[in-house]
C-alpha positions as CSV (number, residue, x, y, z in Angstrom):
1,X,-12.8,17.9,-23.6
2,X,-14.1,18.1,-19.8
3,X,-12.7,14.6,-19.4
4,X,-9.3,14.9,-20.9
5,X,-8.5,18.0,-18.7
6,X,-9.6,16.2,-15.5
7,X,-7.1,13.0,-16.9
8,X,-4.7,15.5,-17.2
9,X,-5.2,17.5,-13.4
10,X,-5.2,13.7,-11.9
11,X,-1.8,12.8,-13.7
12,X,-0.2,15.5,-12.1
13,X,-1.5,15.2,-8.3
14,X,0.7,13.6,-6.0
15,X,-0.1,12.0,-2.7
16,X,-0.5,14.4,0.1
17,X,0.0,11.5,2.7
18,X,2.7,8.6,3.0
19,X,1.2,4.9,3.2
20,X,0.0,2.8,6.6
21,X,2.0,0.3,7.8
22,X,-0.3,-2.4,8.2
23,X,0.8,-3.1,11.7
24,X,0.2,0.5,12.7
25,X,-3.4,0.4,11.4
26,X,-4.9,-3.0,12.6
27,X,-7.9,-2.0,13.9
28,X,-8.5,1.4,12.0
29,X,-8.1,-1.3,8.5
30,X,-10.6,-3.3,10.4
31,X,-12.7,-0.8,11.0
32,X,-13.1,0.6,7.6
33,X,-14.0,-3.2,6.6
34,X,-16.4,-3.8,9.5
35,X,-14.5,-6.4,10.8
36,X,-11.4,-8.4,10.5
37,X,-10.5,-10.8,8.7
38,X,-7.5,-12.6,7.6
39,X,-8.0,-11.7,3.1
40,X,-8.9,-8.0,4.3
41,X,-5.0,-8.5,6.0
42,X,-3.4,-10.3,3.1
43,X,-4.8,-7.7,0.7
44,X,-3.3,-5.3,3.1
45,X,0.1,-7.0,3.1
46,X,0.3,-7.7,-0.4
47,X,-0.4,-3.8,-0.9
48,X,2.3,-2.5,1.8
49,X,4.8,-5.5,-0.2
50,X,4.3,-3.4,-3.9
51,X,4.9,0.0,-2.2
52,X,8.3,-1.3,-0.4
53,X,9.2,-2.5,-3.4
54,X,8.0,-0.2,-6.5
55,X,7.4,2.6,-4.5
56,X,4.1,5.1,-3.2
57,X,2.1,6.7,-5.6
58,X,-1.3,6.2,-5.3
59,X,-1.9,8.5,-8.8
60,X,0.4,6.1,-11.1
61,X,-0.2,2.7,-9.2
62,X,-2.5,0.6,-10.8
63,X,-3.5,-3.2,-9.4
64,X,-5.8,-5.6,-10.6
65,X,-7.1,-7.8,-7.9
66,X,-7.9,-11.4,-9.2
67,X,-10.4,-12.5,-6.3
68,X,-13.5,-11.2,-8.0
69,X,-16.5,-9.5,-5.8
70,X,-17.6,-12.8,-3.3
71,X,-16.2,-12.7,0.0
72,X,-14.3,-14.0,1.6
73,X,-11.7,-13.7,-0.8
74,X,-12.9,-10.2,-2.3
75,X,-11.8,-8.9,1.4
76,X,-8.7,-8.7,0.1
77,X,-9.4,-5.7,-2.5
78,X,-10.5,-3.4,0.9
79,X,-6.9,-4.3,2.2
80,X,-5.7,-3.2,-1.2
81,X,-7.0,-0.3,-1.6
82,X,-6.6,0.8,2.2
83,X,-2.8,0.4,2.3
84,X,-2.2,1.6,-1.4
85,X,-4.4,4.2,-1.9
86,X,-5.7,3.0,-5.4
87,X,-9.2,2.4,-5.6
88,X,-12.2,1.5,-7.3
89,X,-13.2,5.2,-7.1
90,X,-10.1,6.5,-8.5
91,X,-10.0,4.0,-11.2
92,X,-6.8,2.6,-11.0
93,X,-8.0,-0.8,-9.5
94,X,-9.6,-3.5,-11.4
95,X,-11.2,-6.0,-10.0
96,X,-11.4,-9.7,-12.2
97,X,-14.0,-12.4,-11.5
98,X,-11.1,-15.3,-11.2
99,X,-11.7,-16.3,-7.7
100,X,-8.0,-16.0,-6.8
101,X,-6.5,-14.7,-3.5
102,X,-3.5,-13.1,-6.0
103,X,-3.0,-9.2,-7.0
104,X,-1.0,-7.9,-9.9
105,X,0.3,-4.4,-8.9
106,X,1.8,-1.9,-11.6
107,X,3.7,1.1,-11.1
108,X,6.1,2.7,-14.0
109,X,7.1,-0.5,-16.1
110,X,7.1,-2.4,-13.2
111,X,5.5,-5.3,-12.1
112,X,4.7,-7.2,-8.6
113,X,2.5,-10.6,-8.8
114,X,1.5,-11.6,-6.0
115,X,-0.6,-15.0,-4.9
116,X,-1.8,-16.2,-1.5
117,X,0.0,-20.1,-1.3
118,X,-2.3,-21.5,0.2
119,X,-6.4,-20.3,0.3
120,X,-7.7,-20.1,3.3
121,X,-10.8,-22.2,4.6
122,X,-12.6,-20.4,6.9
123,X,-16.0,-21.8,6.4
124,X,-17.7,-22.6,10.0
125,X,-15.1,-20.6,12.2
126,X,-16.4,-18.0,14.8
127,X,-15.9,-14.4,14.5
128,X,-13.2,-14.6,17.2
129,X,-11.4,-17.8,14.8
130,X,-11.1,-15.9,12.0
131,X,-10.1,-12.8,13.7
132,X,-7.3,-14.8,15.4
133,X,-5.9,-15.8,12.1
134,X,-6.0,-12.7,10.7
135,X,-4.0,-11.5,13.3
136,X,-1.1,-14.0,12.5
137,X,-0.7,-12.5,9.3
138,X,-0.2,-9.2,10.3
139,X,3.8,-10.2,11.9
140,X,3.9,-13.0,9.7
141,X,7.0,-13.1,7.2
142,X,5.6,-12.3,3.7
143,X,7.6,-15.2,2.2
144,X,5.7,-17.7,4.2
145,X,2.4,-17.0,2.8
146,X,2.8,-15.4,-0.9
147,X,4.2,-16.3,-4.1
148,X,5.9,-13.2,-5.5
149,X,6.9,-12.7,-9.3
């Protein structure tokens, strides 16, 4: 009973704030995350792609991240949920143990798929490497480094 009138006061909340650009929140993003990194910024990007394109509602949006919980490559959920506004706490996030730098994003009837092209190796590089690449995908066109469906 409890539960289904909570389900029901979440269904009707709206966002009380509009989305981040990525670009405007660069080092806010990377501070949430500890650091930056370049999956924490194509989570970010993939997230800021689904809202220009099925719109902002952080109540109704739903995403299931493929990357599973091992960074690198999980960094991207943080991004995800940063931009979006859906989270793990809110429950409309899911999270699947594939490995995959790709996100499926959901909002009503619609669906975004979106994959990384290329997976980044980033295995040895400095602090100030990897924060140099992350950087590039910030401006970087989204067409040059994801697969959209």
């Amino acid at each position: 009973m409890v539960y289904c009138l909570i389900l029901k006061l979440v269904k009707n909340m709206k966002a009380e704030y509009s989305p981040f650009k990525v670009v405007e929140v660069v080092e806010i993003l990377a501070r949430f995350h500890t650091h930056l990194g370049p999956y924490l910024i194509v989570g970010a990007r993939m997230a800021e792609t689904a809202i220009n394109r099925l719109g902002f509602d952080p109540f109704i949006m739903k995403v299931v991240a493929h990357t599973g919980i091992n960074p690198p490559i999980s960094c991207m959920i943080d991004g995800i949920q940063f931009i979006s506004g859906c989270t793990l706490g809110k429950g409309n996030i899911t999270v699947i143990d594939k490995g995959k730098p790709e996100a499926v994003f959901t909002m009503n009837n619609e669906t975004l798929k979106m994959r990384l092209k290329v997976p980044l190796d980033l295995k040895g590089l400095k602090p100030e490497a990897v924060r140099k690449i992350a950087l590039t995908f910030v401006t970087k066109p989204i067409e040059d480094f994801l697969e959209i469906e």
